[in-house]
C-alpha positions in Angstrom: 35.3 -11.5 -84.2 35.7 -11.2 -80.5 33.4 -11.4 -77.4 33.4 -7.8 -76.4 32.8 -6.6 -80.3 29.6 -9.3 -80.3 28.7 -7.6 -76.6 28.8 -4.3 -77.9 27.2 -5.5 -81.6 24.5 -7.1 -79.8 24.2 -4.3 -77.6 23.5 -1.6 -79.8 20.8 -4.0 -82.2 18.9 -4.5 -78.8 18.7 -0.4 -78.3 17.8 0.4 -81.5 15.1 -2.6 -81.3 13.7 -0.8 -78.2 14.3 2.7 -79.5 12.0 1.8 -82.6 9.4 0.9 -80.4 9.4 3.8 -78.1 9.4 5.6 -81.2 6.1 3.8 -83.1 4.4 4.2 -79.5 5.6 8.3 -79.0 3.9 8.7 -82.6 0.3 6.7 -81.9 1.0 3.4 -83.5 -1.1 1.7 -81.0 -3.5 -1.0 -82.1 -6.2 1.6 -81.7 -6.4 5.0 -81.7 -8.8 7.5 -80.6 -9.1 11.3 -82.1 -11.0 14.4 -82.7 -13.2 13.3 -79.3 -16.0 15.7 -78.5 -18.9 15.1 -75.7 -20.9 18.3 -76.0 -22.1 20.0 -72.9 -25.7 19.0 -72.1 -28.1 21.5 -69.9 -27.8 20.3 -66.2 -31.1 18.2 -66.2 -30.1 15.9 -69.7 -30.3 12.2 -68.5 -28.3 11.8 -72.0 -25.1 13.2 -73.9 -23.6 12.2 -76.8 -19.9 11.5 -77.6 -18.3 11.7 -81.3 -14.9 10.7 -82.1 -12.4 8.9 -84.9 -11.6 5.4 -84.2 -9.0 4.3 -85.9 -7.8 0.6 -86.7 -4.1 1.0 -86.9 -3.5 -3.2 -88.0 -4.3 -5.8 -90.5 -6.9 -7.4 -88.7 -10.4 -6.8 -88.0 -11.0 -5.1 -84.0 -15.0 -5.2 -82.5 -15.5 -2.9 -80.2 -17.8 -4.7 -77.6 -18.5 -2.6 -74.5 -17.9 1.0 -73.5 -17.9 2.0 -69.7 -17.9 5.1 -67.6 -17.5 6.1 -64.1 -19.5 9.2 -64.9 -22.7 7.0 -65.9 -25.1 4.1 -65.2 -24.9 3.2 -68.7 -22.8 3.8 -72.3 -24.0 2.3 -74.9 -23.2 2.7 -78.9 -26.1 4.1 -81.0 -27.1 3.9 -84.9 -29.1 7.0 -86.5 -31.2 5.8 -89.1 -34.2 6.7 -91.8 -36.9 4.5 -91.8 -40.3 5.2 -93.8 -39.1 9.4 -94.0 -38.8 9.5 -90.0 -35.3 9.7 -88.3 -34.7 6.6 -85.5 -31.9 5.6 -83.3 -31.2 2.2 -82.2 -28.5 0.6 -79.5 -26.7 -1.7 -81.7 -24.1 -4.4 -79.7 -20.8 -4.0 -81.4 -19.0 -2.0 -83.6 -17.0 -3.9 -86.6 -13.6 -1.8 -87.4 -12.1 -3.2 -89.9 -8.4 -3.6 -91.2 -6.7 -0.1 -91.6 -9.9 1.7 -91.3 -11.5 4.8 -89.6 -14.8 4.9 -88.3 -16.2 7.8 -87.8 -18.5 8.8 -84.7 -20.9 11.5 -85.3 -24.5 13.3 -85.1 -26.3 11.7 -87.4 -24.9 8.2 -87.4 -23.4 6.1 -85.0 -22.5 7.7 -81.9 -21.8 6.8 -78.3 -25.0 7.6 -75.7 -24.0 8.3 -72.3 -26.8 7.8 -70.3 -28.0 9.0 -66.7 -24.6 11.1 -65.6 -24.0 10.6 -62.0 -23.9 13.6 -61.1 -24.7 17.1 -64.2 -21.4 17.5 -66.4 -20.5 21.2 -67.4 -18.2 22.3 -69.7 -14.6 21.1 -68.7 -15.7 18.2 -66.3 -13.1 15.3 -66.9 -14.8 12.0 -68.5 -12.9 9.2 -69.0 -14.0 6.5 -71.2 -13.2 2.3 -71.5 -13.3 1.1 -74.7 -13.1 -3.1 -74.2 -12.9 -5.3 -77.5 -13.3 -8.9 -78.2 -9.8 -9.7 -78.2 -9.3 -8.1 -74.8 -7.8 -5.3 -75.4 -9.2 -1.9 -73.8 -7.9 1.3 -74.1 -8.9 4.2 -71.3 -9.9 7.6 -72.5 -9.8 10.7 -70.4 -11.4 13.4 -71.9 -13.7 16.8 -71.2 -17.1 17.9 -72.0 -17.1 20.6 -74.5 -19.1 24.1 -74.4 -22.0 24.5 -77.2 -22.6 27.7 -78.9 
């Protein structure tokens, strides 16, 4: 074979190598992804809101979600809903487990993310943007807007 055909052979395997991962990163192969994210409007005075969402865990591997930050609050932390003894409770619990190929699901009800004391009130169509950190490392930023309640 000659040079210039191994040129253009290697060439062409290197584009396609890059096209394929343009193409798994157009259509949300990321490590992580986030969907269906809804922060509900709050009444102008709430030192809470909620936000619900689908997290999915696009590899083989276990991810733990670790910390969740916002430029919007003092605080974010991830909340459980649970029964104990016929009452309804909520507690802050540290990290959220995701594991291999699964969807966790964020909602009222069950775990949830608290945003707590807004830095200034959020109305409906306010940007909020979101910094997920695991224990790997890896973060992924989230820009999102409150939504209007019925």
């Amino acid at each position: 074979m000659s040079k210039i055909f191994l040129a253009r052979k290697t060439f062409a395997s290197i584009v396609c190598f890059i096209a394929s991962i343009n193409l798994a990163a157009a259509h949300g192969l990321a490590a992580i992804t986030f969907s269906n994210i809804t922060i509900p409007e709050a009444p102008p005075v709430a030192s809470v809101m909620a936000a619900y969402m689908h997290i999915k865990n696009n590899t083989n591997a276990k991810k733990i979600l670790n910390k969740i930050s916002s430029p919007q609050f003092k605080r974010v932390e991830i909340h459980e809903m649970h029964m104990t003894n016929g009452m309804m409770s909520m507690k802050q619990i540290q990290a959220l487990t995701i594991k291999a190929q699964q969807t966790m699901i964020l909602k009222p009800g069950g775990i949830h993310v608290m945003l707590i004391k807004p830095l200034k009130p959020l109305k409906h169509n306010d940007q909020v943007t979101l910094t997920f950190k695991f224990a790997s490392g890896e973060s992924t930023i989230i820009n999102t807007r409150v939504q209007k309640t019925d």
